[in-house]
N, C-alpha and C positions, 0 to 999 in steps of 0.2 A: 796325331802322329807322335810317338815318342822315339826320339834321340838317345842312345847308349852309348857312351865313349870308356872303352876301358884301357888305362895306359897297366902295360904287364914289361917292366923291362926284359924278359924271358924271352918275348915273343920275335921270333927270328924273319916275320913277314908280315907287311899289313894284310889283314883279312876282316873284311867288309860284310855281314851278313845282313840281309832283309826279309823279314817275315813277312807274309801278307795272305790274306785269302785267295785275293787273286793279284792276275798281272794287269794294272792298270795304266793308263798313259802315263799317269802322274811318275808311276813307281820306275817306267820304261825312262822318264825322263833323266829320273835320279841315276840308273845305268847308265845314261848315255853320259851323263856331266861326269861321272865315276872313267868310264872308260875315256874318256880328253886326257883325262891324266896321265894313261898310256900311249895318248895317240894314235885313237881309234876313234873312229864315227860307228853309231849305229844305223843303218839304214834296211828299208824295205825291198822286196823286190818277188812281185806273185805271189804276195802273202807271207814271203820267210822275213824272216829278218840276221842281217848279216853284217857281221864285226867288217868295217873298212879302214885300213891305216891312212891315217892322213896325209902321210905322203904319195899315195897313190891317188889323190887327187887331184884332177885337173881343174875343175871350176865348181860353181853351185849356182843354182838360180831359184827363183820365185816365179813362177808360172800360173795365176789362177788361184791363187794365195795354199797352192802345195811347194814345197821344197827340194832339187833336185841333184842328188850329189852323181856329177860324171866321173869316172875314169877313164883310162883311154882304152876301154872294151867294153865298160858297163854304165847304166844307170841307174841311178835307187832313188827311193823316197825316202826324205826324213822327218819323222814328226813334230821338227824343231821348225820357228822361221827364221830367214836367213840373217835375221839381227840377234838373235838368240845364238846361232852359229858363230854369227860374227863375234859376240861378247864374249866367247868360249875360248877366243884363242890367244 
């Protein structure tokens, strides 16, 4: 993996790009820790995957060593475990 940091005082917005072949856990991982920044969670749900703000969440759990972010209509899976979660915020 290589790392590219270009400071531009010019530049009016951080912008984040990732090349890759493909989409791998690894690379979904590095989204998910990118998007805490905002205050979003990534999570599954029938195969999509869907931006969650973390204030719409009610709880998370470990079930069967899968991870389960509720809200109070929905629930997802996250490809994080819940200590990973926890270290996030």
């Amino acid at each position: 993996m290589k790392v590219e940091i270009i400071v531009d005082d010019k530049a009016e917005d951080l912008h984040v790009l990732v090349t890759c072949r493909r989409l791998t856990p690894e690379i979904e991982k590095l989204m998910e820790m990118l998007r805490m920044m905002d205050r979003q969670l990534t999570a599954r749900k029938n195969g999509e995957i869907y931006l969650v703000d973390i204030s719409e969440v009610i709880y998370i759990e470990s079930v069967e060593r899968k991870c389960f972010v509720y809200t109070s209509t929905e629930v997802y899976e996250s490809d994080f475990r819940l200590y990973e979660l926890d270290n996030m915020k």
